[in-house]
N, C-alpha and C positions, 0 to 999 in steps of 0.2 A: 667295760671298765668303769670304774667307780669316781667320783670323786676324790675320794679317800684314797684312792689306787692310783688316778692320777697325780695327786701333791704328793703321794711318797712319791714316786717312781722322780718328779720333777726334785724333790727336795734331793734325793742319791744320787741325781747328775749334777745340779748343783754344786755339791758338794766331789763330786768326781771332776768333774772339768772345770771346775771356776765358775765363779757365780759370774757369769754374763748377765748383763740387761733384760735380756729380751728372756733369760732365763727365774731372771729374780722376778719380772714385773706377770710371767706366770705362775709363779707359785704364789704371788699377790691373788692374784684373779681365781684361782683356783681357791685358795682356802677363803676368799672372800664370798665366793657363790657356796660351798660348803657350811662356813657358817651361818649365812642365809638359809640352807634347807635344814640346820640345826633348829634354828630359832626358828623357823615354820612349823617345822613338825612339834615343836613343843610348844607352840600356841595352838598346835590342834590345825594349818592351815594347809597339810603337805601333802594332802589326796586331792585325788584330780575334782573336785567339786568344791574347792576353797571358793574359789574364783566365784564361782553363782553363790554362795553364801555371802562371800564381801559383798556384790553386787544387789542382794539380797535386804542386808543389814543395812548397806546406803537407802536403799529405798525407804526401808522403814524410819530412818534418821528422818530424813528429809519429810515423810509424811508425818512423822510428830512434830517438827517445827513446825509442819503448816498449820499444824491443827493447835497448836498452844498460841501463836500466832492469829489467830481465827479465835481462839476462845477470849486473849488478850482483848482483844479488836472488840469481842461481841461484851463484854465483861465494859472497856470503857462506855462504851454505846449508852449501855443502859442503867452506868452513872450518870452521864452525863443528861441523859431523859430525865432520870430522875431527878438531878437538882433543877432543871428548866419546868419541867413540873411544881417543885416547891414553890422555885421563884413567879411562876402566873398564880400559883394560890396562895401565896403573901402580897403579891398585889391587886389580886381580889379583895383579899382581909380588907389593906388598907385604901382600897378606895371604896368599899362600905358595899360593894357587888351581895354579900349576903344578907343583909339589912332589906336591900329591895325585894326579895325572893319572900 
């Protein structure tokens, strides 16, 4: 039986015997797991291989932060080389280090 098969069949007892509790907070649960395999399957995620794809796609998430991360990192680096480079050959300049050469 279906999802679908099951919330009708719960909604026409429901609606036969009096909406009981433990009857309403099924037909909750039912069309709540149902709307969930709606909205899976029309994101593409409701074959049994969703699951290694999410698993999949986190990986790759995470391996491009590392690596932006890493290029961030390598990118300051060799700012920061660089001005300490400027700054030893401004004070070359100015204490006359080329004059003696």
């Amino acid at each position: 039986m279906s999802r679908a098969d099951v919330l009708a069949s719960l909604m026409v007892q429901a609606r036969n015997d009096g909406a009981a509790l433990v009857t309403l907070r099924a037909i909750v649960e039912e069309s709540s797991a149902l709307a969930t395999d709606r909205v899976l399957e029309r994101l593409g995620l409701g074959d049994a291989g969703a699951e290694s794809d999410l698993v999949e796609l986190r990986e790759l998430l995470r391996a491009w932060r590392d690596t932006k991360a890493s290029a961030w990192k390598a990118l300051m680096e060799w700012i920061i080389r660089g001005a300490l480079a400027l700054l030893l050959i401004g004070i070359a300049v100015r204490l006359g280090v080329w004059d003696q050469l």
